[in-house]
C-alpha positions in Angstrom: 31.7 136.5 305.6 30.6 134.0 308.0 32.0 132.5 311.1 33.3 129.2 311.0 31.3 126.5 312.2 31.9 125.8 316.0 30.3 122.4 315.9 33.0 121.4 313.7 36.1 123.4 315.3 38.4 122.2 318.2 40.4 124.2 320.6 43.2 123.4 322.8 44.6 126.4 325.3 47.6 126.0 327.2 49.0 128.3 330.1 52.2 127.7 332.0 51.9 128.8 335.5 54.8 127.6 337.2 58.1 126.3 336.8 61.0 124.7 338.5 63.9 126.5 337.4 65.2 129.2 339.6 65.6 131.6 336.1 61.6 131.0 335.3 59.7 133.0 336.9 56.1 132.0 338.2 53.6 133.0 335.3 50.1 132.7 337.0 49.0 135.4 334.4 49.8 133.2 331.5 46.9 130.2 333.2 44.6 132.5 333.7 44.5 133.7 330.2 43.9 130.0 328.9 41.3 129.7 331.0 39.7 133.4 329.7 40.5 132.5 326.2 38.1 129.4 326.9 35.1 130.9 328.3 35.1 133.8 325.4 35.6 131.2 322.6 32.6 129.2 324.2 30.6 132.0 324.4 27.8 132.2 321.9 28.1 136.2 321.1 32.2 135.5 320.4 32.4 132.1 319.1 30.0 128.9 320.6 32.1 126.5 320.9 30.8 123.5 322.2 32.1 122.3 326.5 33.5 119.5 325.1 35.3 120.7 322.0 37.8 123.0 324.5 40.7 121.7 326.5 42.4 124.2 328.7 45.6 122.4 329.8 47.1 124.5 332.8 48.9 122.5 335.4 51.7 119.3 335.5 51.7 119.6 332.2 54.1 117.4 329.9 55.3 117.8 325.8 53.2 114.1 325.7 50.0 115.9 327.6 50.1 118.9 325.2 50.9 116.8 322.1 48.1 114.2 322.7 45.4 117.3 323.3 46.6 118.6 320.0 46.7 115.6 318.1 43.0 114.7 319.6 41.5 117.9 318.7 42.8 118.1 314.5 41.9 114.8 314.2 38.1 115.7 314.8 38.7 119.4 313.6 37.0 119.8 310.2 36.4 123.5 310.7 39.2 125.6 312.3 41.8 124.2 314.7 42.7 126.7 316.9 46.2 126.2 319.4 47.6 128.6 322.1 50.1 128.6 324.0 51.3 131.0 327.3 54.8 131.0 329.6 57.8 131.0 328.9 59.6 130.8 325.6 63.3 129.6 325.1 65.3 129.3 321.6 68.4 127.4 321.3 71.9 128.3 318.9 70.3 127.8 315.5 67.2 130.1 316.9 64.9 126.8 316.9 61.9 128.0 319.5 61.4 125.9 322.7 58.0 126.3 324.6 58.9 126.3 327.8 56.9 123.7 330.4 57.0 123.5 334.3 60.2 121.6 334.3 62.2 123.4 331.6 65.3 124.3 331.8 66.4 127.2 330.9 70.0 126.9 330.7 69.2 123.7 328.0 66.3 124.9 325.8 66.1 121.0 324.6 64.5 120.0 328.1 61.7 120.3 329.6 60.1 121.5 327.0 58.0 121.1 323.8 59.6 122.4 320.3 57.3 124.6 318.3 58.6 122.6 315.3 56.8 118.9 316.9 53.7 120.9 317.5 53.7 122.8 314.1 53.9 119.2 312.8 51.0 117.6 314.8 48.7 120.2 314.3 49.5 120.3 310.3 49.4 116.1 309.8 46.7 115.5 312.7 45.1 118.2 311.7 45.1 117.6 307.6 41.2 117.6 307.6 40.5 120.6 308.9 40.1 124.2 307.1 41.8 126.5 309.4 44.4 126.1 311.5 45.3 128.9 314.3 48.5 129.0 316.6 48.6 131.6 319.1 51.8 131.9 321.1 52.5 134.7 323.9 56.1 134.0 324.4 59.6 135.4 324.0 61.0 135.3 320.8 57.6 133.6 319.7 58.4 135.4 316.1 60.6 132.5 315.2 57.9 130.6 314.3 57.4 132.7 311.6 61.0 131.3 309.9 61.6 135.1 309.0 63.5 137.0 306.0 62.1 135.9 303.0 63.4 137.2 299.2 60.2 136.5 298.0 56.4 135.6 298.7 55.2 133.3 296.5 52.2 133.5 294.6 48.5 131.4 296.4 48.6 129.2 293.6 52.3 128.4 293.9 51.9 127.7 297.3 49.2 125.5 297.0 50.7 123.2 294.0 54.2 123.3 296.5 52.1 122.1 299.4 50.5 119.3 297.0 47.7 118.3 299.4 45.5 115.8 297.9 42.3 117.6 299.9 43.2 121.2 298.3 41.6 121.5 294.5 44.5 121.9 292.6 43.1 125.3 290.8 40.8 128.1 292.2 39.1 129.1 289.0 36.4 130.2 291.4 38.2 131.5 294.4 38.0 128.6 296.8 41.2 126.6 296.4 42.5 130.0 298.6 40.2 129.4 301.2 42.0 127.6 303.6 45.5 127.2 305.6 47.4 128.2 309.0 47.7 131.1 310.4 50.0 131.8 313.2 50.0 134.9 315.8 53.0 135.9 317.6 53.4 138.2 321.0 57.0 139.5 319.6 59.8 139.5 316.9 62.1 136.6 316.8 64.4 138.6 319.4 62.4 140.0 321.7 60.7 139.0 324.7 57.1 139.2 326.0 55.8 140.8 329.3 53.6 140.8 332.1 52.7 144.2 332.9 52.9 144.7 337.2 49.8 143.5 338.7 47.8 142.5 335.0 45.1 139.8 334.8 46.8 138.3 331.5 50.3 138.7 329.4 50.6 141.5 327.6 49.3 140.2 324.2 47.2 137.8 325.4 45.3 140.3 327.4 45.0 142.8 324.2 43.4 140.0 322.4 41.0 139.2 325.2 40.0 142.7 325.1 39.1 142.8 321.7 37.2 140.0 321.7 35.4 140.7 324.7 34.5 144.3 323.7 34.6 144.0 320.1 35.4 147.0 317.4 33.0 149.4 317.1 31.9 150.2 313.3 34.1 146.7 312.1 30.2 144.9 311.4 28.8 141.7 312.5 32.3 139.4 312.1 36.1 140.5 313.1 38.5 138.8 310.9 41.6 137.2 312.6 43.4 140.1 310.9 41.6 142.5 311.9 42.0 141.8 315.1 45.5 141.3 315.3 45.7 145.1 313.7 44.0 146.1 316.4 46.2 144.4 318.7 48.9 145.4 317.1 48.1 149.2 317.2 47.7 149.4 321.0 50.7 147.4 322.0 52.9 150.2 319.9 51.3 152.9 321.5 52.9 151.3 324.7 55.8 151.0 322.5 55.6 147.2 323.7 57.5 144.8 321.1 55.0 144.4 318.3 53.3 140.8 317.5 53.9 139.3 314.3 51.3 137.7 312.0 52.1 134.7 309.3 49.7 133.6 307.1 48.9 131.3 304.2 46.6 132.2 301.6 43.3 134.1 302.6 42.8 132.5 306.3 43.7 135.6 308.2 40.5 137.1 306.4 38.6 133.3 306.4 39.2 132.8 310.7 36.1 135.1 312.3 34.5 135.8 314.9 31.5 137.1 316.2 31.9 141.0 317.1 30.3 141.8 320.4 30.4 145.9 319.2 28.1 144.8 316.7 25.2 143.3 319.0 25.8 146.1 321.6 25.3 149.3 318.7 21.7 149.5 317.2 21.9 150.2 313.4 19.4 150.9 310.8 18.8 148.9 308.1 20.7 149.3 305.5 23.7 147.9 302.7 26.2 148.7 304.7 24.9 146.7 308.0 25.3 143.3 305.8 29.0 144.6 305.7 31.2 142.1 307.4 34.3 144.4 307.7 34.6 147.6 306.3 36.5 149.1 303.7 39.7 149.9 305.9 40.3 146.2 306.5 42.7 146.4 303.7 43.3 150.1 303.6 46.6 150.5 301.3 48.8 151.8 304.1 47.7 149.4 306.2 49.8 145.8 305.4 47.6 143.1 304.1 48.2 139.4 304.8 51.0 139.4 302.4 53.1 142.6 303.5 55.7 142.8 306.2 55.3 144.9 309.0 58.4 145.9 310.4 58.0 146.9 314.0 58.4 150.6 315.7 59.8 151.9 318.8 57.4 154.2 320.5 57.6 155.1 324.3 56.1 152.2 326.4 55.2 152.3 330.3 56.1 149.8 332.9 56.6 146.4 332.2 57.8 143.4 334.1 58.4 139.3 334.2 60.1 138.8 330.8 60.4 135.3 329.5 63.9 135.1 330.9 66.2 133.0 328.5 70.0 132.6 327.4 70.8 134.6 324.3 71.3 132.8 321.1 72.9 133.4 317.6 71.1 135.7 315.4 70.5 133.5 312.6 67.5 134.1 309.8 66.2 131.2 307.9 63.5 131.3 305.4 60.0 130.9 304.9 58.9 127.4 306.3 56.6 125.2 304.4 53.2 126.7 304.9 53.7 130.2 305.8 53.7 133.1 304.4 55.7 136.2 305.9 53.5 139.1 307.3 55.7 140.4 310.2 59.9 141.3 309.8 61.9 142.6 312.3 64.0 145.4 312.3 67.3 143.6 313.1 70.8 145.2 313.6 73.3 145.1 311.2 76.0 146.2 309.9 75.7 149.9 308.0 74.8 153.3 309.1 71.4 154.2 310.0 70.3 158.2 309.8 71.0 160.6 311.8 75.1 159.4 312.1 77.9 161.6 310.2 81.0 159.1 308.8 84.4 160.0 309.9 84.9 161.5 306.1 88.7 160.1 306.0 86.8 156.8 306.5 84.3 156.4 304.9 85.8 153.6 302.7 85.5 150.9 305.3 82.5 148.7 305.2 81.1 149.5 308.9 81.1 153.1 308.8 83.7 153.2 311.6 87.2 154.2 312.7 88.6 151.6 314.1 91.4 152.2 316.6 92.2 148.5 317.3 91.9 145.1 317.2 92.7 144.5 320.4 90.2 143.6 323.1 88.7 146.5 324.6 86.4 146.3 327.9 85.7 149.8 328.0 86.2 153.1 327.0 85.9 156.5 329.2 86.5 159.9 327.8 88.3 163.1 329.4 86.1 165.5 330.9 87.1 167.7 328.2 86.5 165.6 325.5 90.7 165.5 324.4 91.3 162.2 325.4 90.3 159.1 325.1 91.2 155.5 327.5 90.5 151.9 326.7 90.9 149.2 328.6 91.3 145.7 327.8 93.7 143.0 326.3 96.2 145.8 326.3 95.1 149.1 328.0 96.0 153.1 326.6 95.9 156.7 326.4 94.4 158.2 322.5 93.7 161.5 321.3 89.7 162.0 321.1 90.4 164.0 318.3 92.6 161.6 315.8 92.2 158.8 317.9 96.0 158.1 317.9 97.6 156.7 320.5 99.8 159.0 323.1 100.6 156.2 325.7 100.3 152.6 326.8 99.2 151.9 330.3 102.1 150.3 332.3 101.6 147.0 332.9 100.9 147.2 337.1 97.8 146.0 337.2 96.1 142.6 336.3 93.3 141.8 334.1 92.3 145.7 333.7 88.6 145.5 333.0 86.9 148.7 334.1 87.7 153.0 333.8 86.0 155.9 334.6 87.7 159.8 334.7 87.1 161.9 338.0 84.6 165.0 336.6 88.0 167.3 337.4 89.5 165.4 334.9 92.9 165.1 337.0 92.8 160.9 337.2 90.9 158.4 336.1 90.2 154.9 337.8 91.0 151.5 336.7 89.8 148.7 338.3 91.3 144.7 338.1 92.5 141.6 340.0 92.5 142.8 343.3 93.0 146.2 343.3 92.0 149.9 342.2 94.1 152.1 340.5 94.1 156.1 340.5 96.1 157.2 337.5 97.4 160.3 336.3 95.2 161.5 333.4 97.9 163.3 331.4 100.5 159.8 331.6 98.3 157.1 332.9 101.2 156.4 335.8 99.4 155.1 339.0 99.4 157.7 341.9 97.6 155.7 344.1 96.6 151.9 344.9 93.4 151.3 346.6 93.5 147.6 348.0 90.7 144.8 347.5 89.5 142.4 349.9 91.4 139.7 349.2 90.9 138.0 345.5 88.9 140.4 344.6 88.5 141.2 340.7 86.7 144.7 340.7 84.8 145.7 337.7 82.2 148.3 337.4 84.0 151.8 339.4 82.6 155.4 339.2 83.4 158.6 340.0 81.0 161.4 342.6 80.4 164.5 341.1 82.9 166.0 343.9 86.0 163.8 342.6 86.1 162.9 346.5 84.5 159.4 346.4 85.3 156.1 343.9 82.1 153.7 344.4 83.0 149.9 342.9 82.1 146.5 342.5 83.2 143.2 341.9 84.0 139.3 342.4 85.5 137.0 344.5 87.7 135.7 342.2 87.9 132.1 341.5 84.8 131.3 344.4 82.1 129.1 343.0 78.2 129.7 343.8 75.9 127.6 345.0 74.7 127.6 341.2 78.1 126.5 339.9 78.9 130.2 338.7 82.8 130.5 338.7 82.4 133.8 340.6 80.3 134.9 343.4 79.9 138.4 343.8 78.8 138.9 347.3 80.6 141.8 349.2 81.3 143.6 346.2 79.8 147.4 347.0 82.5 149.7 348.1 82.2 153.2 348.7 85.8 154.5 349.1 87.7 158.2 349.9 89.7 158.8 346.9 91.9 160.7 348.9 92.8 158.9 351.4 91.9 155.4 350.5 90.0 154.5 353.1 86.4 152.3 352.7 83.6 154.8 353.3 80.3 152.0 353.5 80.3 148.8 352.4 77.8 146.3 351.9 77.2 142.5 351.6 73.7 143.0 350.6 73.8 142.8 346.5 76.2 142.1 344.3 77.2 144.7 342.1 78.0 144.5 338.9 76.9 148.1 337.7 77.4 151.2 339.3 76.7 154.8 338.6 76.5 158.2 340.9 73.7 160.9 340.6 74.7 164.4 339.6 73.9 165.5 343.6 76.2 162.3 344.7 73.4 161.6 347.3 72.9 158.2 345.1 74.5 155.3 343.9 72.8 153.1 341.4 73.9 149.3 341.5 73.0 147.0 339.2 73.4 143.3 339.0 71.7 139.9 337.1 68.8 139.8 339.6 67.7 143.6 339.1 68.7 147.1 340.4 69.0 148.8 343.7 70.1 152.6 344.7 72.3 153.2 347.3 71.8 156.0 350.0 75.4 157.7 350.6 74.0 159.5 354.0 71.8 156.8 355.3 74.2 154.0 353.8 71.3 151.5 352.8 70.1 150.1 349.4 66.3 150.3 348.0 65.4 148.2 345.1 63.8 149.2 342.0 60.6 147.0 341.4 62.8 145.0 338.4 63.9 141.4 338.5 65.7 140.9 335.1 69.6 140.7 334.5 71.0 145.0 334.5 74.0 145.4 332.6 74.1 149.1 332.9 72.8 152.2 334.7 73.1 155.8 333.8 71.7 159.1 335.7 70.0 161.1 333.6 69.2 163.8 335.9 69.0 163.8 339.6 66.2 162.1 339.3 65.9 159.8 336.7 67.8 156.8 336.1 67.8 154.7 332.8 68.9 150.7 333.5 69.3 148.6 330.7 69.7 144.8 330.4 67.9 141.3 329.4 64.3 143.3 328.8 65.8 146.1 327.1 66.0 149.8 329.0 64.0 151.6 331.5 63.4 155.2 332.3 62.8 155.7 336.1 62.0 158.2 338.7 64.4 157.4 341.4 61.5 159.5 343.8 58.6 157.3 343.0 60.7 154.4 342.0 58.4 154.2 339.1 58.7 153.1 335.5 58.6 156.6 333.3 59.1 154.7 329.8 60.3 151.8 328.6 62.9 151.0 325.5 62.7 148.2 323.0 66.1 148.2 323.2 66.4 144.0 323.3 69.2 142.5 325.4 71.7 145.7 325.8 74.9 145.3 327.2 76.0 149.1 327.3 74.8 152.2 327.2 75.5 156.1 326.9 73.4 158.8 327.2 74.8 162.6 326.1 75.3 165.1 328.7 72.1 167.0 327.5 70.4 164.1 328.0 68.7 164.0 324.5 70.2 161.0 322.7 70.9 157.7 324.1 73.0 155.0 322.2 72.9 151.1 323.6 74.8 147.9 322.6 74.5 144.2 322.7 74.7 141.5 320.4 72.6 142.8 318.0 75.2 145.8 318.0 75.0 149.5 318.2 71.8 152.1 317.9 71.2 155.5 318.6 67.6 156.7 320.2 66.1 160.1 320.6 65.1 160.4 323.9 62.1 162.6 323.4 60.0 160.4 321.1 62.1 157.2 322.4 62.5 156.1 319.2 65.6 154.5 317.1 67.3 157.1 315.1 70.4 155.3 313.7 72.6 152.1 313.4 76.0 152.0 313.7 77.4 148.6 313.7 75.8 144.9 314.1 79.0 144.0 315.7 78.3 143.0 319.4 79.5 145.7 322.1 80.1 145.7 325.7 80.8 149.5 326.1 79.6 152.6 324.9 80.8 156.3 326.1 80.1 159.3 324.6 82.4 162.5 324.3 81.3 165.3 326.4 79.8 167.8 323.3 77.8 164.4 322.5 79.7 164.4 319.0 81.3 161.2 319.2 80.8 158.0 320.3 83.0 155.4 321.4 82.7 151.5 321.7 84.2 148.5 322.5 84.0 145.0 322.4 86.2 142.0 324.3 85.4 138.2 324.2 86.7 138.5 327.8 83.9 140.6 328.5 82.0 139.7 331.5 79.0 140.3 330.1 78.7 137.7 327.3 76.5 136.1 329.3 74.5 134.6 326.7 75.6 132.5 323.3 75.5 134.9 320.4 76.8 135.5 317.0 80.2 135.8 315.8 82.0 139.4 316.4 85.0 141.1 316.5 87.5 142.6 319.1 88.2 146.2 319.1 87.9 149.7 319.8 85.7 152.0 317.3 84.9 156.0 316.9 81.8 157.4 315.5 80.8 161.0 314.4 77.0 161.5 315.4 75.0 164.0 314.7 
């Protein structure tokens, strides 16, 4: 196969490198790959295309600037149309993709920006003429675009009579009524985000595709095919377990969009049948997808990675196949069910999710004894259950407002609750406060944990009813408190970060604190914070050893070594809310709005699902047998718009 004619192709690259909104972040990485992505495509050995038939499109950049460029280019496209698009990507309740410009805001998806829909439209009705038509977008959640979960694929020549294009031959009795359509490429599934890895030339996807056309595949023959390239993409991103890029095409054009393969010029090879080869063999391998298979994505380990395409959550909706595309990728979405490795509760198993259910009620969080007998949760309405049946033994009394947090002292003699304006040490056998530990004033503490010692309580917080500079309706300045469980009194303090997170390393010589700007650990002998190199909203930090330290939040979770203060692996957990790790540190379960999953931390892969249902707390049982969960609209961490759920408490057996 050949590579489509340059002289008649058009190209229009687009790289967002700055923004005005505090909550998008500065993306000179995304500009810089437009401007790659130009030089390779007019290179000769790649592509050729012509100066003039390239528009990189970089800086003050408006919908109308974008739009025209686009609307320019398929007009005098007869060849291939290609379109990409770098920054940051925002989607809106009924998970319609925004591209994100400099003056895009990200609270509003609907401004500022330019809505894949307007440009899928311009490209397809500008661009009629043309044979090929290729959208590139390195964004979060740039898998919408693909208008996921379709029963079925339709047939090429269904397709092509639905279409009803007066320049498509209404038969292919000899092949070529298949040749043409759009093929769109996509950084990540429709809920994940993209990345910038610390200190890269290019996005993460972006920069794997640059690769590959700058080096080439060795052995692949003269031509790459746009599928063949994306496989190749696609193979090294999972091996940094980095969210996996989606492919949706129509007809044949994933095979039809080529280019030249610099591995070919650079290897000498005799003459021969299989040099006229234009891809081998394995291009379509049978355990390898072809342009008409889903791929769902896996969950390998993954190293650092930073700047996510920081955006409000949004309902989980799926939709079906748009007009013109075909799916290729599917994501692996949570729902509701049991996935392996989990063991029903076998008086249960008749319910629908799998679960026990101990209430209705909301529940902020749950904490379980040190010895695994009983189990607290905190809410709506706050109590005492047995681990075992998960019946209640007592109600909290009512002393306390707006109980939102709980954590047991490691000797198992009280636990900590934390609310408007005050602590609470309670008795772990009746839940009857022994001891107040007073707030600064209006204070609504959240997040408290225990030291290994029992001797110190470390918490966080809000100054209730205070309004930001941003219009928040808390502002969490002065919330770190390190206090003497015995005798009350405030051990450090500080009014450096906010806390919203907090967790003690087995030694006790640490503190991790965690907030929606990123994480920081706390010193207990020198009494001073250092931050974690992460910027991104931190729900939740667990010690997983002295030190290592998994955070989890808007980018998913992180494995760290609290020593070098370096990434060890990273998660594609998506947004998590929660998390629990077992006290052999083997098995990790997180939650969020896409609900409940349990990973094996070895191979740092997805092992189970438990519920779709979104959750705001997660503990596990000290054996590691069960795990519990919860769930409250009054949850402080709904920070983001997301799908209908349910209040309540829940048990699972896992194995």
């Amino acid at each position: 196969m050949t590579v489509p004619d340059p002289s008649a192709s058009r190209a229009v690259l687009v790289g967002v490198n700055a923004y005005t909104h505090p909550d998008l972040a500065p993306l000179p990485a995304a500009a810089a790959a437009a401007k790659r992505l130009a030089t390779l495509l007019q290179d000769p050995t790649v592509w050729g295309l012509p100066d003039d038939h390239v528009a990189v499109l970089d800086t003050n950049i408006s919908a109308e600037d974008i739009l025209g460029a686009v609307r320019d280019a398929a007009r005098a496209a007869t060849g291939t149309l290609v379109v990409y698009f770098a920054g940051h990507g925002l989607r809106d309740r009924d998970e319609r993709l925004y591209l994100a410009l400099p003056d895009a805001d990200a609270d509003h998806p609907q401004i500022g920006t330019l809505s894949y829909l307007t440009l899928r439209d311009v490209m397809r009705q500008a661009g009629y003429r043309a044979r090929y038509r290729l959208l590139v977008l390195d964004c979060c959640y740039s898998g919408l675009a693909g208008g996921m979960d379709a029963s079925t694929v339709p047939s090429r020549s269904d397709l092509a009579r639905a279409l009803n294009e007066p320049h498509i031959p209404a038969h292919d009795a000899d092949g070529d009524a298949d040749d043409y359509g759009n093929l769109v490429l996509t950084s990540a599934p429709p809920t994940q985000r993209s990345f910038v890895q610390p200190g890269a030339d290019y996005p993460e996807f972006t920069g794997e595709l640059i690769n590959v056309l700058n080096e080439g595949i060795p052995g692949a023959g003269p031509s790459l095919s746009m599928d063949r390239v994306w496989r190749r993409i696609r193979a090294r991103l999972r091996e940094q377990g980095s969210p996996e890029p989606q492919q949706f095409a129509q007809n044949t054009v994933a095979q039809q969009i080529r280019f030249h393969n610099r591995a070919a010029a650079k290897t000498a090879r005799p003459p021969g049948p299989a040099s006229a080869m234009a891809d081998p063999p394995t291009e379509t391998r049978p355990h390898e997808p072809t342009a008409r298979q889903a791929t769902p994505p896996s969950q390998p380990s993954a190293p650092d990675r930073a700047e996510p395409t920081h955006q409000p959550e949004t309902p989980r909706t799926r939709k079906g196949v748009r007009r013109r595309t075909l799916v290729l990728g599917m994501l692996a979405v949570a729902g509701p069910g049991v996935g392996a490795g989990v063991k029903l509760w076998p008086k249960f198993t008749a319910e629908t999710s799998g679960t026990k259910k101990l209430t209705g009620s909301g529940t902020a969080e749950v904490a379980f004894s040190p010895d695994g007998k009983t189990l607290v949760r905190v809410g709506s309405d706050s109590q005492l259950r047995d681990a075992a049946t998960g019946e209640s033994i007592a109600d909290l009394p009512s002393d306390q407002n707006s109980i939102g947090s709980v954590a047991f002292s490691p000797d198992g003699k009280i636990f900590a609750t934390g609310g408007y304006f005050d602590v609470r040490l309670r008795d772990s056998v009746t839940g009857v406060t022994v001891t107040e530990l007073s707030a600064p004033q209006q204070f609504d503490i959240r997040p408290v944990a225990f030291s290994p010692d029992s001797k110190m309580l470390a918490c966080g917080g809000a100054k209730a009813g205070m309004v930001d500079d941003s219009g928040n309706a808390e502002d969490r300045k002065d919330a770190f408190r390190l206090l003497d469980v015995t005798t009350g009194n405030v051990i450090a303090t500080s009014t450096k970060h906010d806390v919203q997170a907090v967790a003690f390393s087995p030694d006790g010589k640490m503190v991790a604190c965690a907030n929606d700007h990123g994480c920081w650990l706390w010193d207990v002998a020198g009494q001073h914070f250092t931050a974690l190199p992460v910027s991104e909203w931190t729900h939740a930090v667990a010690f997983i050893s002295h030190s290592k330290l998994m955070t989890s939040g808007s980018g998913g979770s992180r494995l760290w070594d609290t020593t070098t203060r370096r990434i060890i692996a990273t998660l594609a957990t998506g947004e998590t809310y929660t998390m629990a790790v077992t006290s052999d540190g083997k098995t990790l379960a997180t939650g969020g709005p896409d609900g409940v999953r349990l990973w094996d931390l070895a191979t740092r892969r997805t092992t189970g699902t438990l519920t779709g249902n979104t959750t705001h707390s997660l503990a596990f049982s000290p054996d590691g047998g069960t795990l519990a969960g919860a769930t409250s609209k009054e949850s402080s961490k709904n920070t983001h718009f997301g799908v209908p759920y349910d209040d309540g408490c829940w048990l699972w057996k896992v194995s």
